[in-house]
C-alpha positions in Angstrom: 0.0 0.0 0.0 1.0 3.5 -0.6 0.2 5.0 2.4 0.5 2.2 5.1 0.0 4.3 8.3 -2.6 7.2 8.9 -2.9 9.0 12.2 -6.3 11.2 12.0 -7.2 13.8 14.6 -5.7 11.9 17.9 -5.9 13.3 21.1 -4.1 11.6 24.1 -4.1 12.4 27.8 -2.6 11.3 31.2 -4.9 10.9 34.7 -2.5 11.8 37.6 -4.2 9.3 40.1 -2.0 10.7 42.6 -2.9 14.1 42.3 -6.7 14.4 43.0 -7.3 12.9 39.0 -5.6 15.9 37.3 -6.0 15.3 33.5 -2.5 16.5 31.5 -3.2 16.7 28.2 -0.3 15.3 25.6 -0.6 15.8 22.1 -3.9 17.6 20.9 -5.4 16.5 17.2 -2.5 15.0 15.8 -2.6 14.7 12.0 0.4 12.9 9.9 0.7 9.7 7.2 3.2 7.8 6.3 4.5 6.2 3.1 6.0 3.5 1.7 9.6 4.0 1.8 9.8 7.4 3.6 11.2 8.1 6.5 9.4 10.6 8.7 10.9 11.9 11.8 9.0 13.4 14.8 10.7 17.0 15.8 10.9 19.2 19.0 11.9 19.4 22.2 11.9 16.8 24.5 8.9 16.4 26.8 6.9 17.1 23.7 4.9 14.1 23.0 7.6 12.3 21.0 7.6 9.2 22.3 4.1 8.9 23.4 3.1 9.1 19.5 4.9 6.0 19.2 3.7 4.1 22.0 0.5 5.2 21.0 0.8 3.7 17.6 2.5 0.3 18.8 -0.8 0.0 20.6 1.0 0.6 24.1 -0.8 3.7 24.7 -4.5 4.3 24.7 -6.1 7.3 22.6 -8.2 9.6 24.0 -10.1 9.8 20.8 -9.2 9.5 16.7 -7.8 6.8 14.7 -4.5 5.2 14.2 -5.0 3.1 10.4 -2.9 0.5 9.6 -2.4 -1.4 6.4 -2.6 -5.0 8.2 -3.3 -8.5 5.8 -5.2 -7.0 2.9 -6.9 -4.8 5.6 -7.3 -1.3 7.4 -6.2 -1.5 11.2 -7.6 1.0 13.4 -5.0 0.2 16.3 -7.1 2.8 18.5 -9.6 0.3 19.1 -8.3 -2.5 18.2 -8.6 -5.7 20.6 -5.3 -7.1 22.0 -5.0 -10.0 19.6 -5.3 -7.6 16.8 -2.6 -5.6 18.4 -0.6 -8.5 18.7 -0.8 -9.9 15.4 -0.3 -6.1 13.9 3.1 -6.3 15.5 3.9 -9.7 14.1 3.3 -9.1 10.5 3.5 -5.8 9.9 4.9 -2.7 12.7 8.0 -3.4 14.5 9.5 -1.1 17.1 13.3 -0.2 18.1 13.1 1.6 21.4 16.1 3.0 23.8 15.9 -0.4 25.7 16.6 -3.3 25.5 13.9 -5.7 27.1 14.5 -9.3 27.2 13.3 -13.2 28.8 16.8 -14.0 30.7 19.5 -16.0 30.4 18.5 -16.2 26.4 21.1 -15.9 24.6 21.7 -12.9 22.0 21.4 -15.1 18.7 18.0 -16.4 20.4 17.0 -12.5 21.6 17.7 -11.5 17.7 16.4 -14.5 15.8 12.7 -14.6 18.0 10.7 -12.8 15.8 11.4 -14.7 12.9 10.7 -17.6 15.1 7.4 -16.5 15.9 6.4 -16.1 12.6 7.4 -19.6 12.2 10.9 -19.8 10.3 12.8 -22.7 10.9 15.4 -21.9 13.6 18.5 -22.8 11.1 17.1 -19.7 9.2 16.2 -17.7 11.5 19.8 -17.8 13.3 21.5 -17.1 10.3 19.6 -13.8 9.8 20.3 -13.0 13.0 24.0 -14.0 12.7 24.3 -11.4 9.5 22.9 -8.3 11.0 24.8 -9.0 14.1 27.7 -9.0 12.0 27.0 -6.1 10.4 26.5 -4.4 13.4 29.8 -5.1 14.6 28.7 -7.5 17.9 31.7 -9.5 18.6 30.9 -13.0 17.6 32.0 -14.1 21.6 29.2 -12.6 22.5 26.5 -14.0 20.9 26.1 -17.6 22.9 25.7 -15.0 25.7 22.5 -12.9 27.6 22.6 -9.3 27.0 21.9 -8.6 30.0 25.4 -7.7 30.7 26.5 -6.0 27.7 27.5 -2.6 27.8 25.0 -0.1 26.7 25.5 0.6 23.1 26.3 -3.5 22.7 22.1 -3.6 24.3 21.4 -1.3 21.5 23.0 -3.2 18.8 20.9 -6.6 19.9 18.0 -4.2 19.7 18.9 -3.2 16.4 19.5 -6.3 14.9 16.1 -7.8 16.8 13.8 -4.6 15.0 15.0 -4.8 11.8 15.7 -8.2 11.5 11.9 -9.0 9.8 10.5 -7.7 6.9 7.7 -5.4 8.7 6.2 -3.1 5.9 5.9 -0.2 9.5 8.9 0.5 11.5 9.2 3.0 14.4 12.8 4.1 15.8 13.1 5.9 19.1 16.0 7.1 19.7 17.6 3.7 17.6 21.5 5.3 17.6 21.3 6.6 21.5 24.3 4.4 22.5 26.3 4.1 19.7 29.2 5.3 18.7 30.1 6.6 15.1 31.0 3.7 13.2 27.7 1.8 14.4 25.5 5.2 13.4 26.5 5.0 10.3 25.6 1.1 9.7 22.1 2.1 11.3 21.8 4.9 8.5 22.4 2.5 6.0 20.2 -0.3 7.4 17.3 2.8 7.3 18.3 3.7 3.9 18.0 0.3 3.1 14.3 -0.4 4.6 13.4 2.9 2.7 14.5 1.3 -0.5 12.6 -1.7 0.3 9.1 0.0 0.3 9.4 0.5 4.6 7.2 3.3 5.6 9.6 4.5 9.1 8.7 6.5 11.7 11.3 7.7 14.3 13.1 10.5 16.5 16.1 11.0 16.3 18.2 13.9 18.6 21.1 13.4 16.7 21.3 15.8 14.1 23.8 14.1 11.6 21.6 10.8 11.8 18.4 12.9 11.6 19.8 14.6 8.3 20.8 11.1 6.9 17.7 9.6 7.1 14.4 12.0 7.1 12.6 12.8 4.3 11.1 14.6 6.1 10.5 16.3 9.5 7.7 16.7 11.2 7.2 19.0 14.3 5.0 17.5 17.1 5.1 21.5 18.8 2.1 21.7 16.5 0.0 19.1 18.5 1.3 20.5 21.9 -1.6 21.8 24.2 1.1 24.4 25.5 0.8 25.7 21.9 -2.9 26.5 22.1 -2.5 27.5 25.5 0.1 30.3 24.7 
Protein backbone atom coordinates (compact mmCIF):
# COMPACT_ATOMS: atom_id res chain seq x y z
CA UNK A 1 0.00 0.00 0.00
CA UNK A 2 1.03 3.45 -0.61
CA UNK A 3 0.17 4.99 2.36
CA UNK A 4 0.49 2.16 5.08
CA UNK A 5 0.00 4.32 8.30
CA UNK A 6 -2.60 7.18 8.86
CA UNK A 7 -2.92 8.99 12.17
CA UNK A 8 -6.30 11.19 12.03
CA UNK A 9 -7.21 13.77 14.58
CA UNK A 10 -5.73 11.86 17.88
CA UNK A 11 -5.88 13.27 21.12
CA UNK A 12 -4.06 11.58 24.10
CA UNK A 13 -4.11 12.44 27.81
CA UNK A 14 -2.63 11.31 31.23
CA UNK A 15 -4.88 10.90 34.74
CA UNK A 16 -2.53 11.80 37.60
CA UNK A 17 -4.16 9.27 40.06
CA UNK A 18 -2.00 10.72 42.61
CA UNK A 19 -2.88 14.14 42.26
CA UNK A 20 -6.75 14.35 42.95
CA UNK A 21 -7.29 12.86 38.99
CA UNK A 22 -5.60 15.94 37.27
CA UNK A 23 -6.00 15.33 33.49
CA UNK A 24 -2.48 16.54 31.50
CA UNK A 25 -3.15 16.74 28.19
CA UNK A 26 -0.25 15.27 25.62
CA UNK A 27 -0.57 15.80 22.15
CA UNK A 28 -3.94 17.62 20.87
CA UNK A 29 -5.40 16.52 17.18
CA UNK A 30 -2.49 14.96 15.76
CA UNK A 31 -2.63 14.72 12.01
CA UNK A 32 0.36 12.91 9.88
CA UNK A 33 0.73 9.73 7.21
CA UNK A 34 3.17 7.80 6.33
CA UNK A 35 4.48 6.24 3.05
CA UNK A 36 5.98 3.46 1.75
CA UNK A 37 9.58 4.00 1.78
CA UNK A 38 9.80 7.37 3.56
CA UNK A 39 11.23 8.06 6.46
CA UNK A 40 9.41 10.58 8.70
CA UNK A 41 10.94 11.89 11.84
CA UNK A 42 8.99 13.43 14.78
CA UNK A 43 10.66 17.02 15.75
CA UNK A 44 10.90 19.19 18.97
CA UNK A 45 11.91 19.41 22.21
CA UNK A 46 11.85 16.76 24.54
CA UNK A 47 8.86 16.41 26.77
CA UNK A 48 6.86 17.07 23.68
CA UNK A 49 4.86 14.15 23.03
CA UNK A 50 7.64 12.28 21.00
CA UNK A 51 7.57 9.23 22.31
CA UNK A 52 4.14 8.88 23.35
CA UNK A 53 3.08 9.09 19.46
CA UNK A 54 4.93 5.98 19.23
CA UNK A 55 3.75 4.13 21.97
CA UNK A 56 0.52 5.23 21.02
CA UNK A 57 0.81 3.69 17.61
CA UNK A 58 2.52 0.32 18.83
CA UNK A 59 -0.79 0.01 20.61
CA UNK A 60 1.03 0.59 24.14
CA UNK A 61 -0.80 3.68 24.67
CA UNK A 62 -4.53 4.25 24.72
CA UNK A 63 -6.07 7.32 22.60
CA UNK A 64 -8.20 9.57 24.00
CA UNK A 65 -10.06 9.84 20.76
CA UNK A 66 -9.17 9.53 16.75
CA UNK A 67 -7.77 6.84 14.70
CA UNK A 68 -4.45 5.20 14.23
CA UNK A 69 -5.05 3.06 10.39
CA UNK A 70 -2.90 0.46 9.60
CA UNK A 71 -2.42 -1.42 6.42
CA UNK A 72 -2.63 -4.99 8.22
CA UNK A 73 -3.32 -8.54 5.84
CA UNK A 74 -5.19 -7.03 2.88
CA UNK A 75 -6.95 -4.78 5.59
CA UNK A 76 -7.27 -1.35 7.37
CA UNK A 77 -6.21 -1.50 11.23
CA UNK A 78 -7.63 1.01 13.39
CA UNK A 79 -5.02 0.20 16.29
CA UNK A 80 -7.07 2.82 18.49
CA UNK A 81 -9.59 0.33 19.11
CA UNK A 82 -8.33 -2.52 18.19
CA UNK A 83 -8.63 -5.75 20.56
CA UNK A 84 -5.25 -7.09 21.99
CA UNK A 85 -5.00 -10.04 19.61
CA UNK A 86 -5.35 -7.61 16.78
CA UNK A 87 -2.60 -5.62 18.40
CA UNK A 88 -0.60 -8.52 18.73
CA UNK A 89 -0.76 -9.91 15.37
CA UNK A 90 -0.27 -6.13 13.91
CA UNK A 91 3.10 -6.34 15.46
CA UNK A 92 3.89 -9.69 14.12
CA UNK A 93 3.32 -9.10 10.53
CA UNK A 94 3.46 -5.79 9.85
CA UNK A 95 4.92 -2.74 12.70
CA UNK A 96 8.01 -3.38 14.46
CA UNK A 97 9.49 -1.07 17.13
CA UNK A 98 13.25 -0.24 18.06
CA UNK A 99 13.12 1.57 21.44
CA UNK A 100 16.05 3.02 23.75
CA UNK A 101 15.88 -0.42 25.66
CA UNK A 102 16.58 -3.33 25.50
CA UNK A 103 13.95 -5.73 27.13
CA UNK A 104 14.50 -9.32 27.19
CA UNK A 105 13.34 -13.25 28.76
CA UNK A 106 16.83 -13.97 30.70
CA UNK A 107 19.46 -15.98 30.44
CA UNK A 108 18.55 -16.19 26.39
CA UNK A 109 21.12 -15.92 24.55
CA UNK A 110 21.65 -12.86 22.02
CA UNK A 111 21.39 -15.06 18.68
CA UNK A 112 18.02 -16.37 20.35
CA UNK A 113 16.99 -12.51 21.62
CA UNK A 114 17.66 -11.47 17.69
CA UNK A 115 16.35 -14.55 15.77
CA UNK A 116 12.65 -14.62 18.05
CA UNK A 117 10.68 -12.77 15.80
CA UNK A 118 11.36 -14.71 12.85
CA UNK A 119 10.68 -17.56 15.11
CA UNK A 120 7.41 -16.53 15.95
CA UNK A 121 6.43 -16.07 12.56
CA UNK A 122 7.41 -19.65 12.15
CA UNK A 123 10.88 -19.84 10.34
CA UNK A 124 12.83 -22.73 10.89
CA UNK A 125 15.41 -21.87 13.58
CA UNK A 126 18.49 -22.76 11.15
CA UNK A 127 17.12 -19.68 9.19
CA UNK A 128 16.19 -17.65 11.55
CA UNK A 129 19.79 -17.77 13.34
CA UNK A 130 21.55 -17.12 10.26
CA UNK A 131 19.57 -13.81 9.79
CA UNK A 132 20.27 -13.01 12.97
CA UNK A 133 24.04 -14.01 12.74
CA UNK A 134 24.34 -11.43 9.53
CA UNK A 135 22.94 -8.28 11.04
CA UNK A 136 24.80 -9.00 14.11
CA UNK A 137 27.66 -9.00 11.99
CA UNK A 138 27.01 -6.15 10.41
CA UNK A 139 26.50 -4.43 13.39
CA UNK A 140 29.84 -5.15 14.62
CA UNK A 141 28.75 -7.52 17.93
CA UNK A 142 31.72 -9.52 18.58
CA UNK A 143 30.89 -13.05 17.55
CA UNK A 144 31.98 -14.11 21.60
CA UNK A 145 29.16 -12.62 22.47
CA UNK A 146 26.53 -13.97 20.91
CA UNK A 147 26.06 -17.60 22.89
CA UNK A 148 25.71 -14.96 25.74
CA UNK A 149 22.48 -12.93 27.59
CA UNK A 150 22.59 -9.34 26.97
CA UNK A 151 21.89 -8.57 30.00
CA UNK A 152 25.42 -7.68 30.72
CA UNK A 153 26.50 -6.04 27.72
CA UNK A 154 27.52 -2.57 27.75
CA UNK A 155 25.00 -0.06 26.75
CA UNK A 156 25.46 0.57 23.06
CA UNK A 157 26.27 -3.48 22.68
CA UNK A 158 22.12 -3.55 24.34
CA UNK A 159 21.43 -1.30 21.53
CA UNK A 160 23.00 -3.17 18.80
CA UNK A 161 20.87 -6.58 19.89
CA UNK A 162 17.97 -4.16 19.72
CA UNK A 163 18.93 -3.24 16.40
CA UNK A 164 19.48 -6.31 14.95
CA UNK A 165 16.13 -7.84 16.79
CA UNK A 166 13.83 -4.63 15.05
CA UNK A 167 15.05 -4.80 11.80
CA UNK A 168 15.74 -8.24 11.47
CA UNK A 169 11.94 -8.97 9.85
CA UNK A 170 10.50 -7.65 6.85
CA UNK A 171 7.67 -5.39 8.72
CA UNK A 172 6.17 -3.07 5.86
CA UNK A 173 5.87 -0.18 9.49
CA UNK A 174 8.85 0.51 11.46
CA UNK A 175 9.19 3.04 14.43
CA UNK A 176 12.81 4.12 15.82
CA UNK A 177 13.12 5.85 19.09
CA UNK A 178 15.99 7.11 19.73
CA UNK A 179 17.63 3.75 17.57
CA UNK A 180 21.49 5.27 17.56
CA UNK A 181 21.33 6.63 21.48
CA UNK A 182 24.29 4.38 22.48
CA UNK A 183 26.27 4.12 19.65
CA UNK A 184 29.16 5.30 18.67
CA UNK A 185 30.14 6.64 15.14
CA UNK A 186 30.97 3.66 13.15
CA UNK A 187 27.72 1.82 14.39
CA UNK A 188 25.55 5.20 13.35
CA UNK A 189 26.54 5.02 10.33
CA UNK A 190 25.60 1.12 9.69
CA UNK A 191 22.07 2.07 11.26
CA UNK A 192 21.81 4.92 8.46
CA UNK A 193 22.43 2.51 6.03
CA UNK A 194 20.24 -0.26 7.41
CA UNK A 195 17.29 2.76 7.30
CA UNK A 196 18.31 3.72 3.89
CA UNK A 197 17.98 0.27 3.09
CA UNK A 198 14.31 -0.42 4.65
CA UNK A 199 13.42 2.87 2.66
CA UNK A 200 14.50 1.25 -0.54
CA UNK A 201 12.58 -1.73 0.31
CA UNK A 202 9.13 0.03 0.32
CA UNK A 203 9.36 0.49 4.60
CA UNK A 204 7.23 3.26 5.64
CA UNK A 205 9.56 4.51 9.07
CA UNK A 206 8.66 6.55 11.69
CA UNK A 207 11.26 7.66 14.25
CA UNK A 208 13.09 10.53 16.51
CA UNK A 209 16.14 10.95 16.30
CA UNK A 210 18.22 13.87 18.58
CA UNK A 211 21.13 13.36 16.68
CA UNK A 212 21.25 15.80 14.05
CA UNK A 213 23.84 14.12 11.64
CA UNK A 214 21.59 10.76 11.79
CA UNK A 215 18.44 12.94 11.63
CA UNK A 216 19.84 14.64 8.33
CA UNK A 217 20.83 11.15 6.88
CA UNK A 218 17.68 9.61 7.08
CA UNK A 219 14.44 11.98 7.08
CA UNK A 220 12.60 12.78 4.32
CA UNK A 221 11.05 14.62 6.14
CA UNK A 222 10.54 16.25 9.54
CA UNK A 223 7.67 16.66 11.23
CA UNK A 224 7.17 18.96 14.27
CA UNK A 225 5.05 17.47 17.06
CA UNK A 226 5.14 21.48 18.84
CA UNK A 227 2.12 21.67 16.49
CA UNK A 228 -0.04 19.12 18.48
CA UNK A 229 1.34 20.50 21.90
CA UNK A 230 -1.61 21.81 24.24
CA UNK A 231 1.12 24.38 25.46
CA UNK A 232 0.78 25.74 21.87
CA UNK A 233 -2.94 26.46 22.13
CA UNK A 234 -2.49 27.50 25.49
CA UNK A 235 0.06 30.27 24.71
Amino acid sequence: MATPLVVAEVFKSFIMHLREGIRLPVVNDVNFSVASGECVVLGGPSGIGKSSILKMLYGNYAVDAGQILVAHRDKIVNIANADPRTVLDVRRHTMGYVSQFLRTVPRVCTLDVVAEPLLARGLETGEAREEASALLSQLNLPRELWGLPPATFSGGEQQRVNIARGFITDHSILLLDEPTASLDARNRRVVIEMITEKKRNGVALLGIFHDEEVREAVADRVLDVMQFSPRKAAA
